[in-house]
GUKOLSE-834371 format. One record per atom (N, C-alpha, C): residue number from 1; residue in three letters; x negated, y negated, z negated. Coordinates in steps of 0.1 Angstrom, whole numbers, m for minus. Example, Ala and Ser with C-alpha at 12.3 -4.5 7.8 and 13.67 -1.06 7.14 Angstrom:
REM GUKOLSE-834371
<site pos="1" code="ALA" c1="m132" c2="57" c3="m78"/>
<site pos="1" code="ALA" c1="m123" c2="45" c3="m78"/>
<site pos="1" code="ALA" c1="m132" c2="33" c3="m78"/>
<site pos="2" code="SER" c1="m128" c2="22" c3="m71"/>
<site pos="2" code="SER" c1="m137" c2="11" c3="m71"/>
<site pos="2" code="SER" c1="m129" c2="0" c3="m79"/>
REM end
This chain:
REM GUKOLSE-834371
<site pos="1" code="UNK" c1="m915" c2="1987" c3="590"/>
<site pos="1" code="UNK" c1="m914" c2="1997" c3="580"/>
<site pos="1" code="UNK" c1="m902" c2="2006" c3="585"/>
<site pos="2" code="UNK" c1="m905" c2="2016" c3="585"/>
<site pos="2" code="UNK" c1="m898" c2="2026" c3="586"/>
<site pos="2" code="UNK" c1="m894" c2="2040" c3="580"/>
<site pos="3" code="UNK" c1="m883" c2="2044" c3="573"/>
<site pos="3" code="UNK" c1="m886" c2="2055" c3="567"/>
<site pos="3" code="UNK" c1="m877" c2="2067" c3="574"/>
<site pos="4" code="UNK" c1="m876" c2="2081" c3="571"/>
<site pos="4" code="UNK" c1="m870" c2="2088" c3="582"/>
<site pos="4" code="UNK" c1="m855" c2="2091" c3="571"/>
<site pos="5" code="UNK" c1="m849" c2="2098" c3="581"/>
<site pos="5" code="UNK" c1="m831" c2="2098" c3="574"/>
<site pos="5" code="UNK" c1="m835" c2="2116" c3="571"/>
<site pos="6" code="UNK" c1="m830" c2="2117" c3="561"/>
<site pos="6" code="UNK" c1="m827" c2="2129" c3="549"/>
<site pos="6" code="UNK" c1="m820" c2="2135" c3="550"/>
<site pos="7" code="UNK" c1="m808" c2="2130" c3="561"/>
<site pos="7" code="UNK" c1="m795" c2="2136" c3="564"/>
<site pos="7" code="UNK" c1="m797" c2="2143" c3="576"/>
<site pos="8" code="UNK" c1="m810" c2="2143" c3="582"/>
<site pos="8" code="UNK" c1="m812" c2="2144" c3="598"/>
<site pos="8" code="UNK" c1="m825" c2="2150" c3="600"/>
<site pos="9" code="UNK" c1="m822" c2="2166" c3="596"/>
<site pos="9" code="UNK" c1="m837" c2="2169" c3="595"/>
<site pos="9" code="UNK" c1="m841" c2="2175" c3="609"/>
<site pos="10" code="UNK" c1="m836" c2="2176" c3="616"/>
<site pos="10" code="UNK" c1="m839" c2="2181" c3="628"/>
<site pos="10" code="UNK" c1="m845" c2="2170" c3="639"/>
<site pos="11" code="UNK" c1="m838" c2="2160" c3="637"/>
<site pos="11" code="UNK" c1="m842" c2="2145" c3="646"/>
<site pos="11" code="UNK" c1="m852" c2="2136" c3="645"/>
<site pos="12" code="UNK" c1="m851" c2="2138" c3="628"/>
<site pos="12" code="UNK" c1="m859" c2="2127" c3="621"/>
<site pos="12" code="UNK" c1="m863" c2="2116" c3="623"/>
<site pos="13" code="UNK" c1="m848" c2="2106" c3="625"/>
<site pos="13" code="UNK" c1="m846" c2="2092" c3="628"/>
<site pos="13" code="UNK" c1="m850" c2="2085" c3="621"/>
<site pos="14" code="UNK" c1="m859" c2="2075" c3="624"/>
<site pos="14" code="UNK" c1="m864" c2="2066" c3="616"/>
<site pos="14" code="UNK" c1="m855" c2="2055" c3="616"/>
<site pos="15" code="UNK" c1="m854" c2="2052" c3="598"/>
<site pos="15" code="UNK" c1="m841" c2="2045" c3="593"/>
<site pos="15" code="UNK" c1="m850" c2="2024" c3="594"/>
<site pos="16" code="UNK" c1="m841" c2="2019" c3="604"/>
<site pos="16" code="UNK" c1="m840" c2="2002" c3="602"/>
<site pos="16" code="UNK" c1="m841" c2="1992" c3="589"/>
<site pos="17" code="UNK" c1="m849" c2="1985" c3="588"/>
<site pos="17" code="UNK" c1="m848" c2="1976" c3="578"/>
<site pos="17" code="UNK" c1="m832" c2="1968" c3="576"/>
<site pos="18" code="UNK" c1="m829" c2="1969" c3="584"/>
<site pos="18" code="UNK" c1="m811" c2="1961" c3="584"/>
<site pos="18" code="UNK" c1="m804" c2="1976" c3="580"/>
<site pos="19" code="UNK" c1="m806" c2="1988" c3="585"/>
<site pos="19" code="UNK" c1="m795" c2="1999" c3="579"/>
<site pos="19" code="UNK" c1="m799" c2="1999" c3="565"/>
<site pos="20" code="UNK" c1="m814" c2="1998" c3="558"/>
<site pos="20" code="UNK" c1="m817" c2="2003" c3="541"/>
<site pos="20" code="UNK" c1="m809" c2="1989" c3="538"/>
<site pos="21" code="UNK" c1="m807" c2="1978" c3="544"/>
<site pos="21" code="UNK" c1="m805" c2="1968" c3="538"/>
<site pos="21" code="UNK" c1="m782" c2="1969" c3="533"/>
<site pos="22" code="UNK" c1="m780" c2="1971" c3="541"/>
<site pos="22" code="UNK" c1="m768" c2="1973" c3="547"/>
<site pos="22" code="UNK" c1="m759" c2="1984" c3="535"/>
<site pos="23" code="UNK" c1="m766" c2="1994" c3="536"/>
<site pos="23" code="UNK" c1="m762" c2="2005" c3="526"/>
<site pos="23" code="UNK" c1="m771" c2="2000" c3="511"/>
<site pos="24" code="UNK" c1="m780" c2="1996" c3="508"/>
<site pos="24" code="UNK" c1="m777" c2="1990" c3="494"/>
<site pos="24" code="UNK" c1="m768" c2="1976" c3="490"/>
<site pos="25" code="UNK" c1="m761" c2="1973" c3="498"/>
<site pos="25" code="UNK" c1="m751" c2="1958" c3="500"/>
<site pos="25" code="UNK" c1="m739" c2="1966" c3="498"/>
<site pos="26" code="UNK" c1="m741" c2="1979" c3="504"/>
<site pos="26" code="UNK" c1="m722" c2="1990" c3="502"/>
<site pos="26" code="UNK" c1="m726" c2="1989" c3="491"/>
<site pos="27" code="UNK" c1="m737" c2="1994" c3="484"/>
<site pos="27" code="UNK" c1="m737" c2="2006" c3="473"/>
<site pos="27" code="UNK" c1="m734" c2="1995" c3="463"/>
<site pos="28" code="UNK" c1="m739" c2="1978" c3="463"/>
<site pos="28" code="UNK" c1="m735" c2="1968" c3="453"/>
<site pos="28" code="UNK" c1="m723" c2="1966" c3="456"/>
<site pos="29" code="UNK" c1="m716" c2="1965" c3="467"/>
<site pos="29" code="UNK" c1="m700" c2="1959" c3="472"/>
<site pos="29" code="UNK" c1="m692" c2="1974" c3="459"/>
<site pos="30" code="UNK" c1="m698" c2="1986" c3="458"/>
<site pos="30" code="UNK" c1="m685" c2="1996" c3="456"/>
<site pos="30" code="UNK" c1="m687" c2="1999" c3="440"/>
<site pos="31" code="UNK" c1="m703" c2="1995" c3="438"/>
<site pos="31" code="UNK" c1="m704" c2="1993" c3="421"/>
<site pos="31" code="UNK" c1="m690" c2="1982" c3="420"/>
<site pos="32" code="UNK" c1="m695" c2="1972" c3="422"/>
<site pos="32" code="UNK" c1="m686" c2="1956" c3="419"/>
<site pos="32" code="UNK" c1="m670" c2="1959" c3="418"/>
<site pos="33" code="UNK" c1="m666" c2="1964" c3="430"/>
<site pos="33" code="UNK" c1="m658" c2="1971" c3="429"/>
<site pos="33" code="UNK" c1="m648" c2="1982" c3="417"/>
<site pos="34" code="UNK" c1="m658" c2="1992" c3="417"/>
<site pos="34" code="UNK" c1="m655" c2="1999" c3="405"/>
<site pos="34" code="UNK" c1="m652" c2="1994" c3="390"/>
<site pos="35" code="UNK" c1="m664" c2="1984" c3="392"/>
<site pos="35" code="UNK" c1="m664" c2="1976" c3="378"/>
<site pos="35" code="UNK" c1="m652" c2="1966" c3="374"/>
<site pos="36" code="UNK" c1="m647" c2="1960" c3="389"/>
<site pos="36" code="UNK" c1="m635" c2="1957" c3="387"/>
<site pos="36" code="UNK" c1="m619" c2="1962" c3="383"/>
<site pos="37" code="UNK" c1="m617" c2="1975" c3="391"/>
<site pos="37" code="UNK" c1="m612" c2="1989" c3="390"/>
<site pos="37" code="UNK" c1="m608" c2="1992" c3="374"/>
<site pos="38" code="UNK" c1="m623" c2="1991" c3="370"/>
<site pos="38" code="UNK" c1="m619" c2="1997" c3="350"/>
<site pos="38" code="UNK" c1="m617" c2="1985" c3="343"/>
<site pos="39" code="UNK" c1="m620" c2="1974" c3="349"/>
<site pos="39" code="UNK" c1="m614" c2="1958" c3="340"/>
<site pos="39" code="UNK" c1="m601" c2="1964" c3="343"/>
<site pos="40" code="UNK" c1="m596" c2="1958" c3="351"/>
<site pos="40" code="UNK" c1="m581" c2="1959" c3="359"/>
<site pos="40" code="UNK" c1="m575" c2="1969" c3="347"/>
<site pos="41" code="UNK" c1="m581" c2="1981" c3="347"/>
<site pos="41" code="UNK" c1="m573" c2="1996" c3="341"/>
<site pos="41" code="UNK" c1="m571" c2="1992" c3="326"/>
<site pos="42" code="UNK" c1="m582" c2="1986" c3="321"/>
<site pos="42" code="UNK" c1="m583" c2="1985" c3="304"/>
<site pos="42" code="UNK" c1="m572" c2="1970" c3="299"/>
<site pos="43" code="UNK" c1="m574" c2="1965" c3="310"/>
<site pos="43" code="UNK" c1="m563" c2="1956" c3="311"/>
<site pos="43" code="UNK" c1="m545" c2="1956" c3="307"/>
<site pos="44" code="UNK" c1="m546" c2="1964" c3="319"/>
<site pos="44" code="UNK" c1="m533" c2="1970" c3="319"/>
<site pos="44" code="UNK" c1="m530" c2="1980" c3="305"/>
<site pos="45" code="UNK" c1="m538" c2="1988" c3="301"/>
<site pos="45" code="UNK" c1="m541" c2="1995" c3="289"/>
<site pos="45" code="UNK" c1="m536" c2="1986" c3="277"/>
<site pos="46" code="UNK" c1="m546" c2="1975" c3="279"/>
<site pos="46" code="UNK" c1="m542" c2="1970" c3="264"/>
<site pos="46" code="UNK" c1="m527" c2="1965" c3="265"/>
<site pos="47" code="UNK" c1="m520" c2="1958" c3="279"/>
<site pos="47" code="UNK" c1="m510" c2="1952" c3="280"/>
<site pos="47" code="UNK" c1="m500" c2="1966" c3="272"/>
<site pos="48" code="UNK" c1="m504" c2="1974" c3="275"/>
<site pos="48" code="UNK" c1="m495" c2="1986" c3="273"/>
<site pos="48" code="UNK" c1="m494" c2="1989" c3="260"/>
<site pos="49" code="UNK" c1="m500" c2="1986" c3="257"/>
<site pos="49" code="UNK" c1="m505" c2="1993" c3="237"/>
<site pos="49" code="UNK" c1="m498" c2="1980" c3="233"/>
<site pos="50" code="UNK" c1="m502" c2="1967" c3="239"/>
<site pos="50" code="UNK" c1="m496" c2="1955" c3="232"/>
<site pos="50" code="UNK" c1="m473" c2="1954" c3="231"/>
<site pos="51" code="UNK" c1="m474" c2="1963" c3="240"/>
<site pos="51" code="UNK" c1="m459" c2="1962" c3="243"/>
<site pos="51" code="UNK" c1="m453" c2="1974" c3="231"/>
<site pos="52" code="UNK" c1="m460" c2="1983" c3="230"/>
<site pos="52" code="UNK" c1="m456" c2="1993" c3="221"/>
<site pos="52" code="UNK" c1="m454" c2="1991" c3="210"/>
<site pos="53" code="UNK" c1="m466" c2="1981" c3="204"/>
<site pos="53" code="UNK" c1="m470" c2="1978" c3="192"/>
<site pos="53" code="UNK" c1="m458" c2="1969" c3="187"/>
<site pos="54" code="UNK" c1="m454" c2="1959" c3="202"/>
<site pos="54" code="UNK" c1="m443" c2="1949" c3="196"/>
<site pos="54" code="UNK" c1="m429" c2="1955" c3="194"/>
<site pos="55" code="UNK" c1="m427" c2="1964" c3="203"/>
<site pos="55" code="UNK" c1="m412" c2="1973" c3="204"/>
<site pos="55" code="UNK" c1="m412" c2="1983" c3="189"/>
<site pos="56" code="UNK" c1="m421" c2="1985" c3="185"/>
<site pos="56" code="UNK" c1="m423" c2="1997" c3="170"/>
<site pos="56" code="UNK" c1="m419" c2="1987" c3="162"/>
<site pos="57" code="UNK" c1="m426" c2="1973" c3="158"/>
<site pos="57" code="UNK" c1="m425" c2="1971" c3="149"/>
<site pos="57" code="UNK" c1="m411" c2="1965" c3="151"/>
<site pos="58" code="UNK" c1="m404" c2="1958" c3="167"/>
<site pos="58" code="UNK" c1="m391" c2="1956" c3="162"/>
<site pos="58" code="UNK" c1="m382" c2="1968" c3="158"/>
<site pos="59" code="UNK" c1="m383" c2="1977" c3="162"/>
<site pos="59" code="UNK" c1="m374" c2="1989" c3="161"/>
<site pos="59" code="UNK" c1="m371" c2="1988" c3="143"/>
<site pos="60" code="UNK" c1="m385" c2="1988" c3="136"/>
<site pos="60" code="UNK" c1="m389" c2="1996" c3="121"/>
<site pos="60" code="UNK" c1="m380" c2="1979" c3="115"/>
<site pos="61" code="UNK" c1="m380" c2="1968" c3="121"/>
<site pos="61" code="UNK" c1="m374" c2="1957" c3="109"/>
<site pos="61" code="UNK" c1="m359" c2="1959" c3="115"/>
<site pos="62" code="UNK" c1="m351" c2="1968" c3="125"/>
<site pos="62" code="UNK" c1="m338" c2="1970" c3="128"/>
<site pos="62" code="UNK" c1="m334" c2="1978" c3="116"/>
<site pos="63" code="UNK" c1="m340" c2="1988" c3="116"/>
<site pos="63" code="UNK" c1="m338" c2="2002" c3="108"/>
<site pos="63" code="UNK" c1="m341" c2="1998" c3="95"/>
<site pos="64" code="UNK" c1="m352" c2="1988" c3="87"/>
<site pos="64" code="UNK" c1="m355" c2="1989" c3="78"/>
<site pos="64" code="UNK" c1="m349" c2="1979" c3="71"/>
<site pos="65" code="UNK" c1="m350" c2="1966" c3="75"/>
<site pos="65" code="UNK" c1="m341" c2="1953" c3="71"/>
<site pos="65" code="UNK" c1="m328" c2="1956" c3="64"/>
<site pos="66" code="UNK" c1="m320" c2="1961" c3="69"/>
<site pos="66" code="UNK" c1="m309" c2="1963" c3="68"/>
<site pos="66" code="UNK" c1="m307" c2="1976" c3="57"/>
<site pos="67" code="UNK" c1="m316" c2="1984" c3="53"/>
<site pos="67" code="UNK" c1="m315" c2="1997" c3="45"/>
<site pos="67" code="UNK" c1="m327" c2="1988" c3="28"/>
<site pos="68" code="UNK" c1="m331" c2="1977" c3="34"/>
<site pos="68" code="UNK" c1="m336" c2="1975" c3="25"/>
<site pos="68" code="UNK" c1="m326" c2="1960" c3="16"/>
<site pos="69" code="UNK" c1="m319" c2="1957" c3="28"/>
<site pos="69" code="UNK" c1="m301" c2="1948" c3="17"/>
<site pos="69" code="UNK" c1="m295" c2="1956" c3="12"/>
<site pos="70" code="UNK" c1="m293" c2="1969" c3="15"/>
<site pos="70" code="UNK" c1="m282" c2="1976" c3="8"/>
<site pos="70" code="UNK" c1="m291" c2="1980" c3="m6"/>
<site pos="71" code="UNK" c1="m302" c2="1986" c3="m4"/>
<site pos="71" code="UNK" c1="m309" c2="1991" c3="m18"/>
<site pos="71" code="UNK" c1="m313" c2="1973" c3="m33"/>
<site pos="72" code="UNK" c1="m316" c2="1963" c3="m22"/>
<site pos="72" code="UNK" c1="m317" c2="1953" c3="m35"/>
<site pos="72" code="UNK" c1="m303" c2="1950" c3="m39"/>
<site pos="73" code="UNK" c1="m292" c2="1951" c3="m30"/>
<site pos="73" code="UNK" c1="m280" c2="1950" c3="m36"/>
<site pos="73" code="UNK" c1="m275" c2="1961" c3="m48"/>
<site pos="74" code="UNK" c1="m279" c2="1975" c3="m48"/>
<site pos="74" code="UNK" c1="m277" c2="1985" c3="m53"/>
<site pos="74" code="UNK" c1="m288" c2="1978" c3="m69"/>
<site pos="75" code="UNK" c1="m298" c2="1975" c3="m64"/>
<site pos="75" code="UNK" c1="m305" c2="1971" c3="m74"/>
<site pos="75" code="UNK" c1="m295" c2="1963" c3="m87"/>
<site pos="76" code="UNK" c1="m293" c2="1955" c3="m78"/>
<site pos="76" code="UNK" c1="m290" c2="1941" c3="m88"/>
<site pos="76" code="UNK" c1="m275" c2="1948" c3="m90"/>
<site pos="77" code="UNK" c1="m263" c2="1953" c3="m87"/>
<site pos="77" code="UNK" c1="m255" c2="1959" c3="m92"/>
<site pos="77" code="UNK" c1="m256" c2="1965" c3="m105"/>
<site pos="78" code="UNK" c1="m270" c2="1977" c3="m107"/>
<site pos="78" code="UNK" c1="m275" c2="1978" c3="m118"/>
<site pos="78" code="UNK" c1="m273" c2="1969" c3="m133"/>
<site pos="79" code="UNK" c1="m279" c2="1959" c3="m124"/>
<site pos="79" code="UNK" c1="m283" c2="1952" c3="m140"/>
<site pos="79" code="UNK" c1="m268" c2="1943" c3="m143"/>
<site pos="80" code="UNK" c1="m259" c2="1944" c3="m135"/>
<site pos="80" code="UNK" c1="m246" c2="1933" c3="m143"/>
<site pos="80" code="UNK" c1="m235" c2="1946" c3="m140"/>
<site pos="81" code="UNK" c1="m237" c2="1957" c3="m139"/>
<site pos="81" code="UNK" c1="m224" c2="1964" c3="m135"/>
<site pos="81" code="UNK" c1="m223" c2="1974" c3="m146"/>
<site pos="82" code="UNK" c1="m214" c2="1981" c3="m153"/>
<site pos="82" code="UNK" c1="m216" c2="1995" c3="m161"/>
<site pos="82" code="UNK" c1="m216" c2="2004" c3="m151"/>
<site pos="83" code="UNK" c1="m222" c2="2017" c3="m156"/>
<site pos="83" code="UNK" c1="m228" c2="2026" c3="m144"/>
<site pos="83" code="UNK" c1="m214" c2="2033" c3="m139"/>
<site pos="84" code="UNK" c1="m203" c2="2036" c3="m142"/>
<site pos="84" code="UNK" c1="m191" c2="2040" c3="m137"/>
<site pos="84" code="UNK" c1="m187" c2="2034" c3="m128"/>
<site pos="85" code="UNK" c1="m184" c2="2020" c3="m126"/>
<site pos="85" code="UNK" c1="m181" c2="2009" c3="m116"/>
<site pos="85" code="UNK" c1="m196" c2="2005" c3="m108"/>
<site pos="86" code="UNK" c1="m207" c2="2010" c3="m104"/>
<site pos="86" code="UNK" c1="m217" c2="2011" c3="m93"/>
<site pos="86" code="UNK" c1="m215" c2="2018" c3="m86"/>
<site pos="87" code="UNK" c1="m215" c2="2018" c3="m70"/>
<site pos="87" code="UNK" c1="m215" c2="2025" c3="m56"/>
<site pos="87" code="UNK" c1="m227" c2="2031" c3="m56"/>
<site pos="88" code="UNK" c1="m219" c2="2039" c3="m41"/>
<site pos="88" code="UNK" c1="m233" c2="2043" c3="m43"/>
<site pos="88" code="UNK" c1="m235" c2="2037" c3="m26"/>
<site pos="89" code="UNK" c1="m246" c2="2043" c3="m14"/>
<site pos="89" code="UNK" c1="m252" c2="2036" c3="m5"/>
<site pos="89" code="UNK" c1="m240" c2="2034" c3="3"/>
<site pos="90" code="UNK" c1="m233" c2="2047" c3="7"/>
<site pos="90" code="UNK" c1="m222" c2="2044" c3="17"/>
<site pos="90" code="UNK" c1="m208" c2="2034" c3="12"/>
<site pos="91" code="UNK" c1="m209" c2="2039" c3="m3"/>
<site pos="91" code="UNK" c1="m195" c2="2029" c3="m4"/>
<site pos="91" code="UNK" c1="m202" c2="2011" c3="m5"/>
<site pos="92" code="UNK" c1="m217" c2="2015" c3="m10"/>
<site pos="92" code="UNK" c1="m219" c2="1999" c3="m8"/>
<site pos="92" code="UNK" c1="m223" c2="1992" c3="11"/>
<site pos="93" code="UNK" c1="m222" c2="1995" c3="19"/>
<site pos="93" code="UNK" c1="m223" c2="2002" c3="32"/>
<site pos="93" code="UNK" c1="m211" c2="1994" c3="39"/>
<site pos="94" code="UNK" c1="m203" c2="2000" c3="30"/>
<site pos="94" code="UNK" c1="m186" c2="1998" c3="34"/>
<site pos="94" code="UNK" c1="m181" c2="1983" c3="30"/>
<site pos="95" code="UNK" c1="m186" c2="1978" c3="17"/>
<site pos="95" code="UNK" c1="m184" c2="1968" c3="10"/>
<site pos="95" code="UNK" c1="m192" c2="1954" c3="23"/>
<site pos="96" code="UNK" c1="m199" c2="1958" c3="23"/>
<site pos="96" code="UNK" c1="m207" c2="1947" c3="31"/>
<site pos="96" code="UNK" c1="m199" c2="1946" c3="43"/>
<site pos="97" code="UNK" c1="m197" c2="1954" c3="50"/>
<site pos="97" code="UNK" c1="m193" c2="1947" c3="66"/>
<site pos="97" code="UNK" c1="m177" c2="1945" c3="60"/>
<site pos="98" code="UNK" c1="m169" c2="1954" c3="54"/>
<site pos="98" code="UNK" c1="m158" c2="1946" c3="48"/>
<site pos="98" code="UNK" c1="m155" c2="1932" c3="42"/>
<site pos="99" code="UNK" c1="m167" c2="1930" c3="33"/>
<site pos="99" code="UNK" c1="m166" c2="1915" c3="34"/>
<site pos="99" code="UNK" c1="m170" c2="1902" c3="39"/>
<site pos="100" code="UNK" c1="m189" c2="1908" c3="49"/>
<site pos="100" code="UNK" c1="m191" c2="1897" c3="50"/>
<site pos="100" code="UNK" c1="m195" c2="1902" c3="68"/>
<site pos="101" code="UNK" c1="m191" c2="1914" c3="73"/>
<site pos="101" code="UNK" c1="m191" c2="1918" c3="87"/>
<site pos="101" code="UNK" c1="m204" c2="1923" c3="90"/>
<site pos="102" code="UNK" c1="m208" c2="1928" c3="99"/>
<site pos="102" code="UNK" c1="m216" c2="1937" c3="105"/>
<site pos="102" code="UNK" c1="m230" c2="1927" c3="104"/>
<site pos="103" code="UNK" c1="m229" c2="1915" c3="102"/>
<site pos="103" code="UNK" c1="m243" c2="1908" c3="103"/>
<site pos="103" code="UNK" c1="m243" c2="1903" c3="87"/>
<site pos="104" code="UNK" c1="m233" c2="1912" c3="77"/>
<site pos="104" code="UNK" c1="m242" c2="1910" c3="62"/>
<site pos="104" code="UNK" c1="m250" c2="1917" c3="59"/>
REM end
């Protein structure tokens, strides 16, 4: 069997059962390849989105944790304090690391 090459119109080589064989063995080696290429990529992708996802949410309990002691403390001040003797965020702010340091 023989078919002629497409690339070679002047010559018109007739193409070998081992070269058709050969070049659809590339053409599966560089699919496989590829296919591996976008694993690999979506991989790394997700690794990436995974890392973000975990750095946001520490950032948001840094920022938020701590703004959310000063407001239930401001809360409960409320209910046992007359409103003249209540702080407000910065002087209650002040109160806290004054008494119980930077990790109250």
């Amino acid at each position: 069997l023989s078919l002629t090459d497409s690339n070679d119109c002047s010559h018109q080589r007739p193409i070998q059962e081992e070269e058709l064989g050969n070049t659809t063995e590339n053409t599966n080696n560089n699919h496989h390849q590829q296919q591996q290429h976008q694993q690999h990529q979506k991989s790394i992708q997700m690794g990436i989105n995974m890392t973000c996802g975990a750095l946001s949410g520490i950032c948001a309990t840094l920022i938020i944790y701590p703004l959310d002691v000063i407001r239930r403390r401001m809360q409960l001040q409320g209910l046992h304090r007359p409103k003249e003797l209540r702080n407000n965020a910065f002087i209650e702010i002040h109160t806290i690391i004054k008494s119980e340091g930077i990790s109250g």
